[in-house]
N, C-alpha and C positions, 0 to 999 in steps of 0.2 A: 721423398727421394732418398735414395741409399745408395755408397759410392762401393767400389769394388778396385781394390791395384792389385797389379803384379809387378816385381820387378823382381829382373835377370841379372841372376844372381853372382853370374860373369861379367855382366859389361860394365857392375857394379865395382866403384872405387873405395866408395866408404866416405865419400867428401863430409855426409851429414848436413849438406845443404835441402833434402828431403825432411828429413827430423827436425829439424831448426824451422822451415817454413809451415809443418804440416798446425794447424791450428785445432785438432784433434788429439795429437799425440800419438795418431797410429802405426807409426814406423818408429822400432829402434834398430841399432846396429847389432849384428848376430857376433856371439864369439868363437864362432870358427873363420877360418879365412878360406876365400874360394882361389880357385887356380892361379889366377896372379897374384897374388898371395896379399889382397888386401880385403878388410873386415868390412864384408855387405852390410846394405842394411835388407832391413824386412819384417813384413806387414806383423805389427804383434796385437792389437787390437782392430779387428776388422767390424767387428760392431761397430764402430764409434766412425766408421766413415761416411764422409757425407757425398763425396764425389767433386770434392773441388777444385781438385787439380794442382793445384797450386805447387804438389812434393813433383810433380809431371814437370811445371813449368820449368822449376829450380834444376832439374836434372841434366846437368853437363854432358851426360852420357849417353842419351835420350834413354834408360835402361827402365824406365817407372812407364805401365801403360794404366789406365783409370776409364772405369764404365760407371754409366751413372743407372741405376735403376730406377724406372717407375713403379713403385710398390702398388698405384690405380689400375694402371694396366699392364702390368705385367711385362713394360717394354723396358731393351735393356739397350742403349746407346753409349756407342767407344767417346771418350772424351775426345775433343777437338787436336788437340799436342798428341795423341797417340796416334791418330790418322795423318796429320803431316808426318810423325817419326816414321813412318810404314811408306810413303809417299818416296822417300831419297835412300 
């Protein structure tokens, strides 16, 4: 299985509670600042993801979404935290 995030790069604060949990190390914080004028973070090795959710769980902002792939079949399912966040 192979994981896949996205995070909005706006609703983004910079807490780095994504980075600190991700047990991969595929998210670091970018050095620009987005509109509110604090430093996102964002996906910098995407290889290395496995789909665990986990930088999702951590996320104050719900701003991380995660699909987990099936590399057998071909199927690709949204993580669990990103279908509640989409839910409210």
């Amino acid at each position: 299985m192979k994981g896949k995030i996205a995070i909005n790069k706006e609703l983004c604060k910079g807490c780095k509670y994504c980075v600190t949990s991700c047990p991969k190390g595929v998210i670091a914080i970018e050095k620009q600042f987005n509109k509110m004028g604090y430093f996102p973070a964002a996906p910098q090795h995407m290889d290395k993801c496995t789909g665990c959710a986990f930088c999702a769980q951590m996320c104050p902002e719900l701003a991380i979404e995660v699909w987990i792939t099936d590399n057998n079949k071909n199927n690709t399912k949204k993580n669990r935290r990103s279908a509640e966040a989409e839910k409210t």
